[in-house]
Residue, then its C-alpha position, 0 to 999 in steps of 0.5 A: x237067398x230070401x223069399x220074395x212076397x210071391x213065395x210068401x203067399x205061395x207058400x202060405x196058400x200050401x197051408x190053409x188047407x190045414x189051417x181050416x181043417x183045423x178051425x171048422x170051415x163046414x157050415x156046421x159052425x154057422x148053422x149053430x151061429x145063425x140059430x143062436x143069434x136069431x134065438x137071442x134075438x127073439x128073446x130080446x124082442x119079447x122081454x122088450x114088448x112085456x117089459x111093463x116097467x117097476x111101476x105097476x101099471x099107473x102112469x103120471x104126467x104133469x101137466x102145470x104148477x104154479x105158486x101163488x102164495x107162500x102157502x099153497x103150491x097148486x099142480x095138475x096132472x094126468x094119471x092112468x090106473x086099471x084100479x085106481x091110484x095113491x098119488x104123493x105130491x111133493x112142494x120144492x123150493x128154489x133151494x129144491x127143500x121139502x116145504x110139503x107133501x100131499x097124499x091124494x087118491x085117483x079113481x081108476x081109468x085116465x084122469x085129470x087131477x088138479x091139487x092144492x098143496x099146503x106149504x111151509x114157505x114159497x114153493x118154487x115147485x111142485x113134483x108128483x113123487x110117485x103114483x101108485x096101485x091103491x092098496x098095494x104095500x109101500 
């Protein structure tokens, strides 16, 4: 005769016993867990708070670009260097074309620059490409 569900459970409530002697039912286990999880968790935190970024330490921000002819692109924008920093513009076109570049240097603390870039052909565009440390290597 088969077993009912009832014995089932029964008979399977015999072996646990085994089964968490077997697999670590102390609280060994989750001691070392807990430990590890709040460790990694710290960890995470402080590269989090330290993480200053690939770019040194000089922020940009855009503020307007505006086209009025087809051979100059103006643009304004917002830099914060400890030093002072080398600033590299870039002129698009609709066709997002390098129509000119302009290397322009920024004195240190938080700075309003506005610029004039020279172009080959209407600008749709002007980006600031990168900023920079000064004198650091590129």
């Amino acid at each position: 005769m088969s077993a009912t569900p009832e014995d089932d459970a029964v008979n399977s409530a015999d072996t646990a016993p085994a089964l968490r002697k077997r697999h670590g039912n102390g609280p060994v286990f989750f001691v070392v867990a807990t430990v590890f999880a709040v460790l990694v968790s710290i960890g995470w935190g402080y590269s989090v708070m330290n993480y200053t970024g690939l770019s040194g330490g000089v922020y940009h921000q855009l503020v307007t670009v505006s086209a009025p002819s087809e051979s100059e692109a103006r643009v304004s924008f917002e830099v914060n260097s400890k030093n002072g920093a080398e600033c590299l513009l870039r002129a698009l076109d609709s066709q997002m074309v390098e129509v000119g570049t302009e290397r322009v240097e920024v004195e240190g603390g938080n700075r309003m620059v506005s610029q004039t870039v020279e172009t080959v052909r209407q600008a749709s565009t002007v980006e600031v490409a990168s900023c920079r440390e000064q004198g650091s290597q590129e």
